[in-house]
Backbone bond lengths (Angstrom), bond angles and torsions (degrees), N, CA, C in turn:
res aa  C-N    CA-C-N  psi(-1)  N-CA   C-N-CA  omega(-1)  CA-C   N-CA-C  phi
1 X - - - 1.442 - - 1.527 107.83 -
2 X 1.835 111.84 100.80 1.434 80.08 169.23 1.747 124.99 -106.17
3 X 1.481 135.96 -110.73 1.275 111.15 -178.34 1.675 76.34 170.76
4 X 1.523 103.40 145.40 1.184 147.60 164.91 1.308 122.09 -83.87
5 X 0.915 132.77 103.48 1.425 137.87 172.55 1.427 129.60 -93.25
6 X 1.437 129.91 106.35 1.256 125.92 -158.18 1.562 116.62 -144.03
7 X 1.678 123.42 105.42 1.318 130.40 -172.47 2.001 112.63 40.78
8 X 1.641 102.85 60.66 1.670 98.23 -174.86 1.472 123.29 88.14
9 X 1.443 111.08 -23.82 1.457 115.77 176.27 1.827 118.30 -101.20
10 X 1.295 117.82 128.34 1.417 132.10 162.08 1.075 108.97 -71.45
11 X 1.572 121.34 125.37 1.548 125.10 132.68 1.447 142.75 -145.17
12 X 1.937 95.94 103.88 1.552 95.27 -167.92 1.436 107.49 -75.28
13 X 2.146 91.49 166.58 1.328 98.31 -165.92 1.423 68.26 -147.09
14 X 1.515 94.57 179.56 1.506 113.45 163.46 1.624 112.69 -92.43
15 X 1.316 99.17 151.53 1.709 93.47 -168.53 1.588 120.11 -71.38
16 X 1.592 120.18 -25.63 1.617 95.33 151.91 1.480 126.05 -29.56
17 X 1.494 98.87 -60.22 1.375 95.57 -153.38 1.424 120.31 -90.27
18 X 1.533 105.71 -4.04 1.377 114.05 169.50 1.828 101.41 -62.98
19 X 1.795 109.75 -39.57 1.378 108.81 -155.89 1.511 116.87 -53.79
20 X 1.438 89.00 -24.85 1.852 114.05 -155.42 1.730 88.84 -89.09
21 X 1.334 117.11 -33.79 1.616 100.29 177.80 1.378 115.61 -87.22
22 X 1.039 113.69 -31.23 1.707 116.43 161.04 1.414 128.50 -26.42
23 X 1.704 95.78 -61.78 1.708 93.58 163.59 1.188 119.38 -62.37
24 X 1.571 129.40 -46.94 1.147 134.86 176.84 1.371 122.08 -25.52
25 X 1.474 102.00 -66.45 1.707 130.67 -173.79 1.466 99.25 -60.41
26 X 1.275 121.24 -52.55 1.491 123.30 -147.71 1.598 83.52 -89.47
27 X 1.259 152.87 -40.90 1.542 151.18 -173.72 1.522 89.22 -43.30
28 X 1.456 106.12 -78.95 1.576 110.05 -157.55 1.898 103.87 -65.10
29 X 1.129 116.77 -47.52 1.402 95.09 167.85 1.180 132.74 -52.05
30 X 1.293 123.43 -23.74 1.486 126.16 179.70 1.327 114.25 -77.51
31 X 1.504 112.63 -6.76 1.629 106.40 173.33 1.551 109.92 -134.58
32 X 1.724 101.70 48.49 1.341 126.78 170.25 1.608 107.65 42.92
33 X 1.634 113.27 41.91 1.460 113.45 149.00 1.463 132.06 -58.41
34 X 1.354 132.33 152.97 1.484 111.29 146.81 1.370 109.10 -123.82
35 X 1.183 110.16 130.29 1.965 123.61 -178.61 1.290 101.65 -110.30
36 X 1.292 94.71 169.38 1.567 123.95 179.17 1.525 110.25 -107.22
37 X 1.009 147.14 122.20 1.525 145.15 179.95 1.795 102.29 -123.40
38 X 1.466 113.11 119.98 1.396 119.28 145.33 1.281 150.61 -152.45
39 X 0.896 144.16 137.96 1.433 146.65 161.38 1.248 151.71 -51.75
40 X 1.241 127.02 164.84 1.855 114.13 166.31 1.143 89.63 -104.59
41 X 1.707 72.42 163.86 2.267 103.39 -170.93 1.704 98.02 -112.33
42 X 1.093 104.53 157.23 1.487 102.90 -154.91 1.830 85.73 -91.35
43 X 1.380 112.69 177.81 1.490 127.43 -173.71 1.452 95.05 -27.75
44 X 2.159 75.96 -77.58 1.726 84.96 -151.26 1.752 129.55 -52.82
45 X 1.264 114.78 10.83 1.568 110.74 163.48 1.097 92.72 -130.10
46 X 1.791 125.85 66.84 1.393 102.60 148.41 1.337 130.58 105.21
47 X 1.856 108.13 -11.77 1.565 107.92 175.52 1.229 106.94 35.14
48 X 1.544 121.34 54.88 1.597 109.34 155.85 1.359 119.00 -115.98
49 X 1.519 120.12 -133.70 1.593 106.98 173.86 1.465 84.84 -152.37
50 X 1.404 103.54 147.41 1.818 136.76 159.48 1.396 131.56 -91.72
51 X 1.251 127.66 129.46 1.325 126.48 -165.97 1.521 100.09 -128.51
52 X 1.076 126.50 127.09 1.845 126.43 134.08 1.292 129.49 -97.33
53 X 1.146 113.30 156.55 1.418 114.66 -172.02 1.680 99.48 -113.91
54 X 1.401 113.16 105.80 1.356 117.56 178.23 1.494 113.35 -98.45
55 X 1.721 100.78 127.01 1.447 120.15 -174.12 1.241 112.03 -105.21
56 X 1.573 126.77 147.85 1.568 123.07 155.09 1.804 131.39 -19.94
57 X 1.758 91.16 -55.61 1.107 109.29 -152.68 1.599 115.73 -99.15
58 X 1.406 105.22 14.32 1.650 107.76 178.16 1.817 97.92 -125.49
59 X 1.036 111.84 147.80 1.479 131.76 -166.17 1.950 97.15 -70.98
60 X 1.267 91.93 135.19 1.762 111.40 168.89 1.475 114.07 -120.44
61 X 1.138 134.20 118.32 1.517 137.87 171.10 1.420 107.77 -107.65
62 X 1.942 102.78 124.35 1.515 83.51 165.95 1.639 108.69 -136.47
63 X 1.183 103.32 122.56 1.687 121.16 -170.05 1.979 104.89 -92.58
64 X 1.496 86.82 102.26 1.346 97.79 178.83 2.017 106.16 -86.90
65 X 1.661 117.42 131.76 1.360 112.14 -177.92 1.504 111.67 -56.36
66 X 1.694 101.30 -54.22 1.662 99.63 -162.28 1.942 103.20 -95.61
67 X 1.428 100.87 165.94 1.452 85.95 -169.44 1.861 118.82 -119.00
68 X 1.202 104.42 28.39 1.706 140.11 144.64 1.423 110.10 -53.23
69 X 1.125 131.48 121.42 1.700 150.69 149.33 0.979 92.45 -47.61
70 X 1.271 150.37 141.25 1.473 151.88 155.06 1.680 95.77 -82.81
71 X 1.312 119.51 167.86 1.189 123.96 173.23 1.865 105.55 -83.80
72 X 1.252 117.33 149.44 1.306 123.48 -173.51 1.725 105.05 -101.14
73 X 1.152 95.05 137.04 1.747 114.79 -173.99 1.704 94.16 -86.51
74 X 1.223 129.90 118.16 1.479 106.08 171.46 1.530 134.71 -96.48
75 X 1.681 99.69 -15.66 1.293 123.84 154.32 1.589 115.13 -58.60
76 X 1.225 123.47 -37.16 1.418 113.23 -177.99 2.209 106.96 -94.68
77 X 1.378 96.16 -5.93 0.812 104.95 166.66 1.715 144.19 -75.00
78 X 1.602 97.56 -10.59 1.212 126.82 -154.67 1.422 87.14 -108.48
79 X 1.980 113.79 -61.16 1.450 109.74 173.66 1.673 120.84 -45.99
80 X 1.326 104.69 -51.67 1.547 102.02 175.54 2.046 118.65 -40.32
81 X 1.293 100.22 -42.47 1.485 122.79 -163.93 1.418 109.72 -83.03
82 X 1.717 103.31 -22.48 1.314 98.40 179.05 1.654 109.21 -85.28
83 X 1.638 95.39 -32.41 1.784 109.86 -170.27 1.401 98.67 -59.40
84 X 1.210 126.78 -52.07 1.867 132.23 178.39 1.436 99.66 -37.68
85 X 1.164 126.69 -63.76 1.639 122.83 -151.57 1.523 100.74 -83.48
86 X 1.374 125.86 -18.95 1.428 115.98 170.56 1.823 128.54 -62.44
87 X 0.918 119.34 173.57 1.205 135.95 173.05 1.722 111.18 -51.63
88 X 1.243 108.23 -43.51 1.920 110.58 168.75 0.940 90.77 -75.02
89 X 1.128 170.97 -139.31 1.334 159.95 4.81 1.695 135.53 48.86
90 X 1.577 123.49 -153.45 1.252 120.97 149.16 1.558 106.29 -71.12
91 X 1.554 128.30 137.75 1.357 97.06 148.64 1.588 99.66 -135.11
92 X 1.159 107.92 139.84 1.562 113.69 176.69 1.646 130.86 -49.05
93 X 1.111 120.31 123.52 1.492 137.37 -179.90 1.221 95.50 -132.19
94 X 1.239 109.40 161.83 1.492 152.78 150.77 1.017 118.57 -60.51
95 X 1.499 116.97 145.02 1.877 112.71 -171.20 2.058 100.05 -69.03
96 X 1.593 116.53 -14.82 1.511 91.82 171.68 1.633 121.40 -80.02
97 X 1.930 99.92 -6.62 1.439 89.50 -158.49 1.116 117.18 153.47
98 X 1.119 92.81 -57.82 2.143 125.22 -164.36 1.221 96.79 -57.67
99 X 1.526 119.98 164.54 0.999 116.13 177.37 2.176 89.68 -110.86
100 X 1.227 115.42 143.77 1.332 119.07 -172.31 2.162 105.48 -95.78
101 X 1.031 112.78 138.94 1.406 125.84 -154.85 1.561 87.13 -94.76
102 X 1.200 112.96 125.85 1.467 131.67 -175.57 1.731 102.14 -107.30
103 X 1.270 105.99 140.54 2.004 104.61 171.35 1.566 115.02 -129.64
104 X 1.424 112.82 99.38 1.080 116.87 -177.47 1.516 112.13 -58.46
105 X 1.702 105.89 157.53 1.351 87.77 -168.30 2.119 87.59 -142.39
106 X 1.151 124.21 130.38 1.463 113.36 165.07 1.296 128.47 -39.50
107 X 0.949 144.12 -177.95 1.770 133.41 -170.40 1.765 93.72 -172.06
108 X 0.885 122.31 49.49 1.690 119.27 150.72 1.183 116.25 8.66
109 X 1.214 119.12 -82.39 1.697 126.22 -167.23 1.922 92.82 -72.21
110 X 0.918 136.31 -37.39 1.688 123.01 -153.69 1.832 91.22 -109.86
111 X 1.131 114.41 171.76 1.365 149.23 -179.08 1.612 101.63 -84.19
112 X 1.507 110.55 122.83 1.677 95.28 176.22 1.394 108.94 98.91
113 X 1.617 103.19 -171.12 1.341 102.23 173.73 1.701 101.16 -131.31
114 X 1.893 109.96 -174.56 0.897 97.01 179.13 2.017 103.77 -125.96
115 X 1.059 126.20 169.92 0.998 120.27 -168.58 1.523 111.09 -148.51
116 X 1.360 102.57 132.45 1.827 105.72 -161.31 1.533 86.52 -148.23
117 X 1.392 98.63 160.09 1.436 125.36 -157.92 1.884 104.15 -98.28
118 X 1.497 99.46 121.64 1.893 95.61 -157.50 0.912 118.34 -29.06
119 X 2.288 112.36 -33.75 1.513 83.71 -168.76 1.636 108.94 -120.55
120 X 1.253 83.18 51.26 1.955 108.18 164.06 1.509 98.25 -56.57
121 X 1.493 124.70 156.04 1.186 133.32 169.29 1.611 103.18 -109.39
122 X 1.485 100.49 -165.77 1.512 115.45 -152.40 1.603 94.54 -73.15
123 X 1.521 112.09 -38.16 1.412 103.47 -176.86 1.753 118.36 -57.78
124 X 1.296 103.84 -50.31 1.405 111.06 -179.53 1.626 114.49 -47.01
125 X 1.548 117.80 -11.19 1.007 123.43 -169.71 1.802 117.25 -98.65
126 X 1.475 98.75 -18.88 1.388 111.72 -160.13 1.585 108.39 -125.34
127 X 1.256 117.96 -5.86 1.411 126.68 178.06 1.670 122.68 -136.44
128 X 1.590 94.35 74.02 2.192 99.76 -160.65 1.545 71.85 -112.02
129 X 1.480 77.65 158.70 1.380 101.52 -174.52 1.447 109.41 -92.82
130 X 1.187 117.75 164.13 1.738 115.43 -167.01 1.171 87.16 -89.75
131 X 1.915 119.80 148.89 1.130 123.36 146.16 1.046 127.00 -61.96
132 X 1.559 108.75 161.33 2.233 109.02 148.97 0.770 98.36 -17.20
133 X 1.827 106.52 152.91 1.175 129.72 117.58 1.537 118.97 -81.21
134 X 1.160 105.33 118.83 1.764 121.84 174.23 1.511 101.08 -76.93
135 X 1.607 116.92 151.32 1.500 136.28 -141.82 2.074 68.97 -122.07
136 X 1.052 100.46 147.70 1.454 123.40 -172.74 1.754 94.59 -132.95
């Protein structure tokens, strides 16, 4: 499981699908876009949806667990790339489609929240990685 780190906010994913947003994210940042990226929230907080607003100019970390390239889907790669440049934004799916149910979670000690995938386990819950520090 790895996780995205963005201005104070956590969000693990699994590392396919982190791989496939990576390019995504890093394409349009690299040619000083700013997008919108979001998700669904799983039941238990609410069946709603989450948005960030991703900028050039604030730091993104993304800490993949295993250290294998996954192979790249380029068809789902294209949907991802197409969803970014639209009017919604990026919003995260699954290589079938689906959109995958995210569970925000409070984070006490860190800034933000943290966000793990419903059927993240206890570890994914108790061992996130610290974000940046952002330059003020």
């Amino acid at each position: 499981m790895g996780s995205i780190s963005y201005d104070g906010l956590i969000v693990f994913v699994d590392d396919r699908t982190l791989t496939h947003l990576q390019i995504v994210i890093v394409n349009k940042l690299r040619r000083g876009e700013a997008f919108l990226m979001s998700w669904k929230d799983a039941v238990d907080v609410g069946s709603g949806r989450s948005s960030i607003w991703l900028h050039p100019h604030v730091l993104v970390h993304f800490k993949f667990d295993g250290s294998r390239v996954p192979a790249i889907n380029d068809r789902w790669l294209q949907e991802l790339s197409a969803s970014a440049a639209s009017s919604r934004g990026l919003v995260v799916t699954s290589e079938n489609g689906d959109a995958p149910n995210l569970r925000p979670k409070p984070t006490p000690s860190r800034r933000g929240t943290v966000l793990a995938p419903a059927n993240a386990g206890p570890q994914a819950q108790t061992e996130a990685p610290r974000p940046l520090a952002r330059n003020q």
